[in-house]
FIKE-788009 format. One record per residue (C-alpha): residue number from 1; x, y, z negated; residue in three letters. Coordinates in nm, 2 decimals, m for minus. Layout:
num;u;v;w;residuo
NUM;X;Y;Z;Ala
...
***
This chain:
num;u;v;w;residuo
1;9.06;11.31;m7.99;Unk
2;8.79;11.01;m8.00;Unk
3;8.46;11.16;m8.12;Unk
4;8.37;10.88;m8.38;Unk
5;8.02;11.01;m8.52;Unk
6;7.83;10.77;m8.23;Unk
7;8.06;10.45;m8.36;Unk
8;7.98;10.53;m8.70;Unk
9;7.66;10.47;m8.94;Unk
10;7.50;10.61;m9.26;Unk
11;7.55;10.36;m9.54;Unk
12;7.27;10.33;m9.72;Unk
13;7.20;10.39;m10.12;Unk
14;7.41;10.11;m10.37;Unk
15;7.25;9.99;m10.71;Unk
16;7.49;9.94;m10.97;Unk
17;7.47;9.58;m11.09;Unk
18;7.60;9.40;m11.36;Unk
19;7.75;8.99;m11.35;Unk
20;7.69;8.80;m11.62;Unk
21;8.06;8.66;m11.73;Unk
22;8.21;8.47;m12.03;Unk
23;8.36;8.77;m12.23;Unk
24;8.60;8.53;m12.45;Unk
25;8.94;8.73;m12.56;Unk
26;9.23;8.68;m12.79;Unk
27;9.19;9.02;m13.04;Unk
28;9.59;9.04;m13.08;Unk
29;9.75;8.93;m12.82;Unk
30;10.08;9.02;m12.88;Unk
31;10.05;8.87;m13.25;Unk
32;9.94;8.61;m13.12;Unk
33;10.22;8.51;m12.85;Unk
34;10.52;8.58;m13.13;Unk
35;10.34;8.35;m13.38;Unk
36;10.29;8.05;m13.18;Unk
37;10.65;8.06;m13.01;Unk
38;10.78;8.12;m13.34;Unk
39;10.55;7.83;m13.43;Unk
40;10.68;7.61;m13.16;Unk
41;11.03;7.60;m13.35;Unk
42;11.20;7.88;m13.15;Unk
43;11.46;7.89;m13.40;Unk
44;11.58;7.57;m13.40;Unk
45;11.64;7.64;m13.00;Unk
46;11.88;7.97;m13.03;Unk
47;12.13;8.03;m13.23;Unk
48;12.20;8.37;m13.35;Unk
49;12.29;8.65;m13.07;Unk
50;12.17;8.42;m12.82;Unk
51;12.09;8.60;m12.50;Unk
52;11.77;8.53;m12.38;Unk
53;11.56;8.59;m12.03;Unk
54;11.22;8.66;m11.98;Unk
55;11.05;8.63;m11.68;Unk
56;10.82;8.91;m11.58;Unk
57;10.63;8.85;m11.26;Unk
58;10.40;9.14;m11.02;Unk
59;10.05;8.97;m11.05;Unk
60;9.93;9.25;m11.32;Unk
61;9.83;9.00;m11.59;Unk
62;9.57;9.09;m11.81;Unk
63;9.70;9.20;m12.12;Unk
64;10.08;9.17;m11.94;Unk
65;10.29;9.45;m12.19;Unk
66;10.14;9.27;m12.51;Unk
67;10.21;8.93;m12.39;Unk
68;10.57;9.04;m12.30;Unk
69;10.58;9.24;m12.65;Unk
70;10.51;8.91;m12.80;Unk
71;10.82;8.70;m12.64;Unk
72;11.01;9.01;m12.72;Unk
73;10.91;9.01;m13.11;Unk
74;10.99;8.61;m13.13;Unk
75;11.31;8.57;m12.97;Unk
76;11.44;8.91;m13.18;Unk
77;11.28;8.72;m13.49;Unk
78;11.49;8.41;m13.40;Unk
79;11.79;8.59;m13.39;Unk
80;11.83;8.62;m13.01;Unk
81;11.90;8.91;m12.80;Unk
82;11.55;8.92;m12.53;Unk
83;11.59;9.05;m12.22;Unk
84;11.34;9.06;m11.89;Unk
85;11.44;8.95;m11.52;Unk
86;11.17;9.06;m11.23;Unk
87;11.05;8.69;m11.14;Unk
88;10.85;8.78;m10.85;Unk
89;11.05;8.62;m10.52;Unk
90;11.05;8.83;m10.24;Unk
91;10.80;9.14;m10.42;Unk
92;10.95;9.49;m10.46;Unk
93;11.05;9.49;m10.06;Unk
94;11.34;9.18;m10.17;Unk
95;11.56;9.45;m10.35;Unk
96;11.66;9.49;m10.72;Unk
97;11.54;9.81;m10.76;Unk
98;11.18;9.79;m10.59;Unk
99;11.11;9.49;m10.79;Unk
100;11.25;9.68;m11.13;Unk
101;10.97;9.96;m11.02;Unk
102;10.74;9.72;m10.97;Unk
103;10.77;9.65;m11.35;Unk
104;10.76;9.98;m11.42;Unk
105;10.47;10.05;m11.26;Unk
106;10.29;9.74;m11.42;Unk
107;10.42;9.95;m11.71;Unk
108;10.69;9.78;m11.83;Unk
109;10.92;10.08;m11.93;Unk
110;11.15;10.17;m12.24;Unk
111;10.88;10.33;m12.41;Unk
112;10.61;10.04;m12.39;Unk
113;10.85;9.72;m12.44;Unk
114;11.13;9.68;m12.64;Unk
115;11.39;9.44;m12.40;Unk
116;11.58;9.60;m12.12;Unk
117;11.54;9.47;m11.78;Unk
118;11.82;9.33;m11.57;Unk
119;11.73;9.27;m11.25;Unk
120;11.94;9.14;m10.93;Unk
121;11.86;8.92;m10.60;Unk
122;12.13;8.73;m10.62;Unk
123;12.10;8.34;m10.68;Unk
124;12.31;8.03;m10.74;Unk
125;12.21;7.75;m10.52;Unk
126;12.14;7.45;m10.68;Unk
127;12.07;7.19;m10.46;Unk
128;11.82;7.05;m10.26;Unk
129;11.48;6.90;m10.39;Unk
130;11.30;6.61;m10.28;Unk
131;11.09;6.87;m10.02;Unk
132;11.41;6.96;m9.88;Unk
133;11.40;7.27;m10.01;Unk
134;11.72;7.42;m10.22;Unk
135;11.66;7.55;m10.56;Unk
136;11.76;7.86;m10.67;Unk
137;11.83;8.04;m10.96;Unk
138;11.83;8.41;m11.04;Unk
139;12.20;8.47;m11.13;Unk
140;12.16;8.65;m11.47;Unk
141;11.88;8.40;m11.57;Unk
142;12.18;8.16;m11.48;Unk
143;12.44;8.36;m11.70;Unk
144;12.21;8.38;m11.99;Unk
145;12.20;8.16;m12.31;Unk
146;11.83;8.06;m12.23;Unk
147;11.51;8.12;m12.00;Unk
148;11.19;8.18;m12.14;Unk
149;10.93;8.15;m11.80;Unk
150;10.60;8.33;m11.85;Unk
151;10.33;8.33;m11.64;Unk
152;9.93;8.30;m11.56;Unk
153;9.80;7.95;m11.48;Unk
154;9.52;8.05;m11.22;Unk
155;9.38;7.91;m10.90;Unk
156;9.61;8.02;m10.60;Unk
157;9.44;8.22;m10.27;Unk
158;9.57;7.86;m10.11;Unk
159;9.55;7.63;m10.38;Unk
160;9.19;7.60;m10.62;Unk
161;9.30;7.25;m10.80;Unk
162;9.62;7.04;m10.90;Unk
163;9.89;7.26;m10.95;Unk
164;9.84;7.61;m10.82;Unk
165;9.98;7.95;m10.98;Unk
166;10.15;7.86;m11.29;Unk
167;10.50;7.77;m11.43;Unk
168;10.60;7.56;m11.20;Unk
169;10.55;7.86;m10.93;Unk
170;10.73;8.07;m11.14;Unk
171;11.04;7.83;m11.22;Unk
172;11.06;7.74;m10.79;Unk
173;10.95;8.10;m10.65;Unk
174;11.01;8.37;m10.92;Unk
175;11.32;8.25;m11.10;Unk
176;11.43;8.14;m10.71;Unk
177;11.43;8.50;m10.63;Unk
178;11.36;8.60;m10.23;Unk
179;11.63;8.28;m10.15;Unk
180;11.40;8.03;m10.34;Unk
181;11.09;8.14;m10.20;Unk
182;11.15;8.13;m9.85;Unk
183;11.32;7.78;m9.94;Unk
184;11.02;7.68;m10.09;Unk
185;10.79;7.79;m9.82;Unk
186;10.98;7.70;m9.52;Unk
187;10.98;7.30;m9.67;Unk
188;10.59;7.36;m9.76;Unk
189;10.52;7.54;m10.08;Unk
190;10.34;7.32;m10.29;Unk
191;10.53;7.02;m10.24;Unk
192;10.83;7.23;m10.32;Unk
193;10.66;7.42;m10.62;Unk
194;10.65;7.06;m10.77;Unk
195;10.96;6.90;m10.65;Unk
196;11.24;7.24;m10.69;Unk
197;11.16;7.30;m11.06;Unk
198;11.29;6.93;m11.11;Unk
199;11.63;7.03;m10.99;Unk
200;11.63;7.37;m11.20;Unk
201;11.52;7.18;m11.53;Unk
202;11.79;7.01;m11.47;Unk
203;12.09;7.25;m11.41;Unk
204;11.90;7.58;m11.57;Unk
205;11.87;7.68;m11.99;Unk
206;11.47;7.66;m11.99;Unk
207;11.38;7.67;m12.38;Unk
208;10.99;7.70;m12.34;Unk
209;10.70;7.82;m12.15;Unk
210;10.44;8.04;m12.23;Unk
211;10.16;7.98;m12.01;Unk
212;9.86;8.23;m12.06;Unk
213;9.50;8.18;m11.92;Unk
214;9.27;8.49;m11.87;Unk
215;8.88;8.60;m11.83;Unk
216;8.71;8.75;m11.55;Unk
217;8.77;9.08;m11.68;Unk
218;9.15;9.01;m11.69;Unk
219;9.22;8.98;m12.08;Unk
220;9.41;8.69;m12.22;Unk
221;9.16;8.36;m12.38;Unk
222;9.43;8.11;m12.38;Unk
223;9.77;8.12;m12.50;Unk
224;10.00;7.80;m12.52;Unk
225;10.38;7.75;m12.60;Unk
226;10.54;7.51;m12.35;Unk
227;10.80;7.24;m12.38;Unk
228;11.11;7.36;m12.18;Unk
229;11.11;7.00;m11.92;Unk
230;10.94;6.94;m11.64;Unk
231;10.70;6.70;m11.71;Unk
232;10.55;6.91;m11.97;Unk
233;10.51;7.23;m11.74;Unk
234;10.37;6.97;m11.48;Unk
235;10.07;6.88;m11.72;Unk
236;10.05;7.18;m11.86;Unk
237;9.97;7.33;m11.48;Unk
238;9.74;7.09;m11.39;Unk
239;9.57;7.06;m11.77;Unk
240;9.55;7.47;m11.81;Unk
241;9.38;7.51;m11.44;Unk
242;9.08;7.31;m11.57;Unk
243;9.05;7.55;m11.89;Unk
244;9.07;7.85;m11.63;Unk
245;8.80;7.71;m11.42;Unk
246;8.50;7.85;m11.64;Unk
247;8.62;8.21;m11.59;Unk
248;8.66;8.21;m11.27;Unk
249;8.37;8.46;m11.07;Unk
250;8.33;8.52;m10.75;Unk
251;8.10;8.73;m10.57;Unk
252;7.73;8.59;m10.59;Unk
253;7.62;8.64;m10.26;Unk
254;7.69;8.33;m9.94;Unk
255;7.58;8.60;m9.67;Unk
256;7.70;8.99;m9.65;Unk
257;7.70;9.23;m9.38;Unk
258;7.99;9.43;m9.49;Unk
259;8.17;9.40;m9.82;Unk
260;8.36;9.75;m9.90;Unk
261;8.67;9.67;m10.11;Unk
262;8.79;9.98;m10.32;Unk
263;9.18;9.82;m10.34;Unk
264;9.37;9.48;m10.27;Unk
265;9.74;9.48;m10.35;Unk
266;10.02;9.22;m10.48;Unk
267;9.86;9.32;m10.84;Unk
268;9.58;9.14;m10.76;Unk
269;9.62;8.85;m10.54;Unk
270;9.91;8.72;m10.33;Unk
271;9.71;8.76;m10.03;Unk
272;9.62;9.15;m10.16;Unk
273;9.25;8.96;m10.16;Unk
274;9.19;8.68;m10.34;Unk
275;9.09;8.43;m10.05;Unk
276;8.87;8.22;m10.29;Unk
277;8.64;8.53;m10.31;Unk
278;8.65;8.61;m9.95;Unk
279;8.71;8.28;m9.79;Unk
280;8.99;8.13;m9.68;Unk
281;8.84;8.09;m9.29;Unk
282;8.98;8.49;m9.27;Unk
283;9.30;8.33;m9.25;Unk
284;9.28;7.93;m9.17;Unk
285;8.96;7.92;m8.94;Unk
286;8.69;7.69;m9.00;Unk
287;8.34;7.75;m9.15;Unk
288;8.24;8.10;m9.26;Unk
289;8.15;8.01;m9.60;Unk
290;8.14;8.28;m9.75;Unk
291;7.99;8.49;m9.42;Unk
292;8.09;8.81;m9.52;Unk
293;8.12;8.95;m9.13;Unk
294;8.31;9.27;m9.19;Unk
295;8.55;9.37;m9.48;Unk
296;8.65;9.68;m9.49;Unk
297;8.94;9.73;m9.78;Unk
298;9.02;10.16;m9.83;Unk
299;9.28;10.15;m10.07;Unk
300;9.63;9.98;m10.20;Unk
301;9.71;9.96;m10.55;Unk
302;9.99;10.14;m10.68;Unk
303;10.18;9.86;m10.83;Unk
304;10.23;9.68;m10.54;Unk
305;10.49;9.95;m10.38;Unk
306;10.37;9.94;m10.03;Unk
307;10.31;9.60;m9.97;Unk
308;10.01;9.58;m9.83;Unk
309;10.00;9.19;m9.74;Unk
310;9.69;9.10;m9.68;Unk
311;9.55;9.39;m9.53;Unk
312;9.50;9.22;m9.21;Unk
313;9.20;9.02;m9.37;Unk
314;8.97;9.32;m9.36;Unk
315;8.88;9.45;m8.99;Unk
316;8.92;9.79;m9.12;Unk
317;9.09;10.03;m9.36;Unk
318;9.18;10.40;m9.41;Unk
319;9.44;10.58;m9.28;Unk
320;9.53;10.67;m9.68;Unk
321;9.62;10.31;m9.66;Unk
322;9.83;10.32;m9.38;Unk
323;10.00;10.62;m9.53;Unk
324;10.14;10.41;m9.83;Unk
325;10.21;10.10;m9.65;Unk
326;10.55;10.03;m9.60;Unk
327;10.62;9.77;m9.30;Unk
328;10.97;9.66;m9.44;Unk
329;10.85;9.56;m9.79;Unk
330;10.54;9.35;m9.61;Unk
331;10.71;9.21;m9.35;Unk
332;11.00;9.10;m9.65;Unk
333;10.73;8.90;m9.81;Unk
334;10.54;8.80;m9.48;Unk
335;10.88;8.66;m9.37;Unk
336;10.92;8.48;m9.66;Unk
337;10.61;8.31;m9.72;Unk
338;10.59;8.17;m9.35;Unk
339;10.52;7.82;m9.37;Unk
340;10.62;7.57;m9.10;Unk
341;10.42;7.51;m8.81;Unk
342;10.21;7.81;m8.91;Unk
343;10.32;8.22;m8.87;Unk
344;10.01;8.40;m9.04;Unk
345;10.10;8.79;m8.92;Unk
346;9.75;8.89;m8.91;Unk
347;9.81;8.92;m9.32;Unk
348;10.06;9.20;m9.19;Unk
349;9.89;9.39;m8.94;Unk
350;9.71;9.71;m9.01;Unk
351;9.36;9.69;m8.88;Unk
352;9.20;10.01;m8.73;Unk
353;9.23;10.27;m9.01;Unk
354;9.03;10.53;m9.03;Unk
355;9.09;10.93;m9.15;Unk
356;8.86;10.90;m9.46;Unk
357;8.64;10.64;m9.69;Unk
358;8.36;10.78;m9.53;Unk
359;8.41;10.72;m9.19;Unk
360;8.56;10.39;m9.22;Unk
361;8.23;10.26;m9.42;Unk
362;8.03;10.43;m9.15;Unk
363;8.24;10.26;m8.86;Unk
364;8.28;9.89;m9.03;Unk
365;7.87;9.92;m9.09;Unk
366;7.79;9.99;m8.76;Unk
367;8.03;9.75;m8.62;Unk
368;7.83;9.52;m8.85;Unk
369;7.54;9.52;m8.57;Unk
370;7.36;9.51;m8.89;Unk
371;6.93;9.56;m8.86;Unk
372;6.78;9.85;m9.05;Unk
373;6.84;9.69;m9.36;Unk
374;7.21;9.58;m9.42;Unk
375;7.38;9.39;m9.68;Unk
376;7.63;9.57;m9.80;Unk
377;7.81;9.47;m10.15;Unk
378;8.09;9.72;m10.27;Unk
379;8.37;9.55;m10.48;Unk
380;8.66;9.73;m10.67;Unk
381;8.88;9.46;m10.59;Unk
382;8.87;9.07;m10.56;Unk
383;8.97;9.03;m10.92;Unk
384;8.71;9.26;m11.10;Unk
385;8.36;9.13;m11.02;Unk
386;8.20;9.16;m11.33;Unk
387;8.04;9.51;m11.16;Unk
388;7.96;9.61;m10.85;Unk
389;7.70;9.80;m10.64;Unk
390;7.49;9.67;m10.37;Unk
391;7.19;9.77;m10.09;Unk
392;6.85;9.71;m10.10;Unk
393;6.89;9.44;m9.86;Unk
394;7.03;9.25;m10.17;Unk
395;6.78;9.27;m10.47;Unk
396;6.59;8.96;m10.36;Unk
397;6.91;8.75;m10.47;Unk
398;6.93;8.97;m10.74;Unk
399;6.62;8.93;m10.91;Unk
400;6.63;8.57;m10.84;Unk
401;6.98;8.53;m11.01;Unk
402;6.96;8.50;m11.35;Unk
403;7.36;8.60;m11.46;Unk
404;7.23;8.93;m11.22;Unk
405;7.11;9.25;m11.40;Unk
406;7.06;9.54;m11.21;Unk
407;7.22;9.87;m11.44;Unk
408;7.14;10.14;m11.20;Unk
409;6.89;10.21;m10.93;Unk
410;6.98;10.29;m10.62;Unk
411;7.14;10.61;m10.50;Unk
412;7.37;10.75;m10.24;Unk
413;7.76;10.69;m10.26;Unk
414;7.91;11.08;m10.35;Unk
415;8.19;11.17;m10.09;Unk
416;8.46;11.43;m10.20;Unk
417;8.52;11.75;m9.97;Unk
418;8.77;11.51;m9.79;Unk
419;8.53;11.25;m9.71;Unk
420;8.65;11.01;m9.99;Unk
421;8.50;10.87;m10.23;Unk
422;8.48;11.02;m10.64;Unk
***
């Protein structure tokens, strides 16, 4: 066995600091969301018993089981029978059962909302878009008496501006099940995120949206009731992106030796890393902006049930990591994302993974060829930066950055027996 103490280097002690970040929030969200789609005439769009699907993606939301709560409590109020379909393309390792524990593990169970979910993978093909590509249409979202789609309007790991992740996405990819998305990427994805839902508005029961707009720290700020037609989810993309763009944070540092990044996961970012934090040159090429020269990512989140997509951005990881990643439900959603011209497996491979936190940290660090005084920045994940910890090396940019505070002073990281970190 390989000897690794000689490849491997002492990290030094992390200060605890603090990002300054808009902290706007909606008190009650799920009052909120049942009083504005009852506001925006619901009624007048069901009739009584009306069957009624829900679209519940894998992104983690902030605030996701309220929001749902809140379509739930207005379509029961209309007089409709709510129910929620996984809307997450080819998530959940392409089956109807992973991507019904993915909900459940977002914690959408019996106990916490009150609509069933019915889930399936099979589609009705609708025809083909302007892109080329066919639209599809989840076959109980087809069978119902209406769709509700619900989803977060945020920038997109390839897309920052125009439309990005929103309701278009979710009508083309997530109501297209795994058969839409790999449609939609195969013909290009944003041409076809705009172009499929035109065909679905068309041949589809879409009643309204319910686009929702969150903070840094992941809880709802902005809640609007959609039109159910495409021009009006088409405005409301591109309109909603602009309100997002204030609470959008990013790490505050152009230069780091090695970033340390607790988790990544489908929960967090369809890359498993949000590429607008780390830069997209990890997977595109081009200038290192930002230069952060090794990653090393330890952990996968629970929610995303194995697929670890994405992991191939970091140079290194742990073997705990490699222990919950499952190659069938990656290489599902690698399959399916592939866009023409361009095969991007490296988001699938494993990088070298380590036995513990602690000697992948040493090992990424000294592969680093970092001086005596690294910069090292430790991140929980690419979609909670309002905290994080940082070297020495680092308190120059700091001090001079006035949304930076530091909370704690330096001290070491605290291992368990195991070599992982508390």
């Amino acid at each position: 066995m390989l000897a690794l103490d000689s490849f491997k280097r002492d990290l030094p002690p992390l200060c605890r600091i603090q990002q300054k970040l808009r902290r706007d929030h909606i008190p009650d969200v799920r009052a909120e969301t049942r009083e504005k789609i009852l506001a925006a005439g619901l009624k007048n769009k069901i009739t009584p018993g009306a069957k009624i699907a829900i679209t519940a993606g894998s992104r983690g939301i902030g605030g996701f089981i309220d929001l749902l709560n809140g379509i739930v409590d207005a379509v029961t109020s209309a007089g409709g029978k709510p129910f929620l379909i996984p809307a997450m393309g080819s998530h959940g390792g392409a089956t109807a059962d992973g991507q019904t524990e993915v909900l459940r593990r977002l914690g959408v169970t019996p106990e916490n909302v009150s609509a069933p979910v019915h889930a399936t993978m099979e589609t009705l093909a609708l025809g083909a878009s302007e892109s080329g590509a066919v639209a599809h249409l989840d076959r109980i979202a087809a069978d119902a008496d209406g769709i509700i789609v619900f989803g977060r309007v945020k920038t997109h790991p390839e897309n920052a501006e125009g439309v990005a992740s929103g309701l278009l996405k979710m009508t083309a990819v997530g109501l297209g099940k795994q058969s839409g998305a790999q449609q939609a990427h195969s013909h290009g994805l944003w041409k076809s995120v705009e172009a499929v839902p035109k065909i679905t508005f068309a041949k589809a029961k879409i009643i309204l949206g319910v686009a929702v707009v969150e903070s840094a720290f992941r809880q709802p700020v902005h809640i609007e009731i959609i039109p159910g037609n495409y021009e009006a989810f088409l405005d409301a993309d591109k309109r909603l992106l602009k309100v997002a763009a204030p609470h959008v944070a990013k790490i505050p540092f152009q230069k780091l030796d090695l970033l340390i990044v607790d988790e990544l996961g489908k929960t967090i970012s369809g890359t498993g890393m949000d590429l607008n934090v780390i830069g997209d040159w990890r997977l595109k090429g081009g200038a290192r902006q930002p230069d952060f020269f090794r990653i090393v990512a330890l952990s996968l989140t629970r929610g995303s049930l194995g697929n670890g997509l994405g992991i191939g951005l970091a140079d290194f990881t742990t073997q705990r990591f490699a222990r919950d990643f499952d190659f069938d439900a990656t290489y599902a959603n690698l399959l399916t994302a592939t866009e023409p011209g361009a095969m991007n497996t490296n988001e699938g491979r494993l990088p070298l993974a380590l036995s513990s936190d602690r000697e992948a940290i040493g090992v990424a660090l000294q592969s680093s060829l970092a001086n005596n005084r690294p910069r090292v920045c430790r991140i929980k994940n690419t979609a909670a930066l309002d905290e994080f910890f940082v070297s020495e090396a680092l308190l120059d940019d700091v001090n001079a950055n006035s949304q930076l505070s530091i909370l704690e002073n330096a001290r070491p990281l605290s291992f368990d027996p195991s070599g992982n970190l508390f």
